[in-house]
C-alpha positions in Angstrom: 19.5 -16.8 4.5 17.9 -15.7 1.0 20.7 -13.8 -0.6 17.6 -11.0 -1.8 16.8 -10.5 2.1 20.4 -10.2 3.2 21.0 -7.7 0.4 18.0 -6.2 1.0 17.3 -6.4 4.8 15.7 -3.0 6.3 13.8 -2.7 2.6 12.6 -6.0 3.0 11.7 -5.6 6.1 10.0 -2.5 5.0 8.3 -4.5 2.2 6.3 -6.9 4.9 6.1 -3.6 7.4 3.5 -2.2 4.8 2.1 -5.5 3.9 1.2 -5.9 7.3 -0.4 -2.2 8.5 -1.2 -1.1 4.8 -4.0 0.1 6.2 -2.4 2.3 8.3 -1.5 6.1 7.1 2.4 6.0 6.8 4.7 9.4 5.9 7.8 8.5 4.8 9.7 10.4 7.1 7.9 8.1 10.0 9.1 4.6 7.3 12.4 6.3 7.3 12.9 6.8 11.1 11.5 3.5 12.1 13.8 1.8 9.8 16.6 4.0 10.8 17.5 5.1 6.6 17.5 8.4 4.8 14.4 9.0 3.4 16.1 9.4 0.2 17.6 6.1 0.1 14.4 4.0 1.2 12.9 5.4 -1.7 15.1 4.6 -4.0 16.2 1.0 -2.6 12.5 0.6 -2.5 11.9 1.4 -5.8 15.1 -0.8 -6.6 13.7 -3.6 -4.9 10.4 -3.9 -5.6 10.0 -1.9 -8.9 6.9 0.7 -7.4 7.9 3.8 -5.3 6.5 3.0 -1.7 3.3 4.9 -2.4 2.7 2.9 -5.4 2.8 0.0 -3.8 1.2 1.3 -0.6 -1.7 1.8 -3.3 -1.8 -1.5 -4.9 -1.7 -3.6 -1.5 -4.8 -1.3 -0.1 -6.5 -1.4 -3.3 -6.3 -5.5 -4.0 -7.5 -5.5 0.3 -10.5 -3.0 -0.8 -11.2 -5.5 -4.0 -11.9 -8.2 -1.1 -13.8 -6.8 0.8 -16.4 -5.2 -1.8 -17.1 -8.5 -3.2 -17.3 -10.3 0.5 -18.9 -7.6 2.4 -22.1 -5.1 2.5 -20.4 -2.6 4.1 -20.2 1.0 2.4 -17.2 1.9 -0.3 -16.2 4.8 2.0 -16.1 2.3 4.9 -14.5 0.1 2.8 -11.9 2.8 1.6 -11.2 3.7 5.6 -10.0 0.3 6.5 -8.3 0.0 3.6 -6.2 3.3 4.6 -7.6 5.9 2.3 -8.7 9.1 4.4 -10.0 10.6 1.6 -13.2 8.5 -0.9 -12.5 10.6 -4.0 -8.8 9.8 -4.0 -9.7 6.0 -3.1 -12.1 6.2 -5.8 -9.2 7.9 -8.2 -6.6 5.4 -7.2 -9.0 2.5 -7.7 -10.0 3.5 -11.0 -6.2 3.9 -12.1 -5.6 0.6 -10.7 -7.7 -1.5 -12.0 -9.9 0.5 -14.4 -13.2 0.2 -12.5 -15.2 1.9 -10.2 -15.0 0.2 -6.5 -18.8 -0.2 -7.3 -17.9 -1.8 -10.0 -16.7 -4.8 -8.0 -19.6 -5.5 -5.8 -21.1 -9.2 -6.2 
């Protein structure tokens, strides 16, 4: 086995956990439980692995997903924003802009 995964295991497994639902809301005391760690320590393992607190990179994966699906689809920014597991279009729109310094509508084709 890779020697990062073995060191690593439950926050790796954590890792392609929120690669795979990103779009799904996720509290970290839900992460925590399912992964059966403190909340404390899958943060900071997290952040020790990966270099981005679990939010952060929660954020990225939903925003490069949104990025997609604006230049590939017609459908709206907020329904966009939904799949991509914002609840909320001014934070989406907030995050996005952070991320990669445009607006989603920005990155229409």
């Amino acid at each position: 086995p890779n020697p990062e995964e073995t060191n690593h295991g439950p926050i790796e497994k954590l890792r392609r956990h929120l690669d795979a639902k990103f779009d799904s809301p996720a509290s970290l005391d839900a992460l925590a439980k399912r992964f059966a760690i403190s909340k404390s320590h899958m943060c900071r393992q997290f952040k020790e692995h990966t270099g981005k607190t679990i939010t952060a990179y929660l954020n990225q994966r939903r925003v490069e997903h949104a990025i997609i699906q604006l230049a590939s689809t017609d459908e709206s920014i907020y329904a966009i924003a939904y799949q991509c597991g914002f609840r909320n279009l001014s934070h989406f729109n907030k995050v996005f802009l952070t991320l990669t310094g445009k607006r989603p509508s920005q990155c229409r084709l």
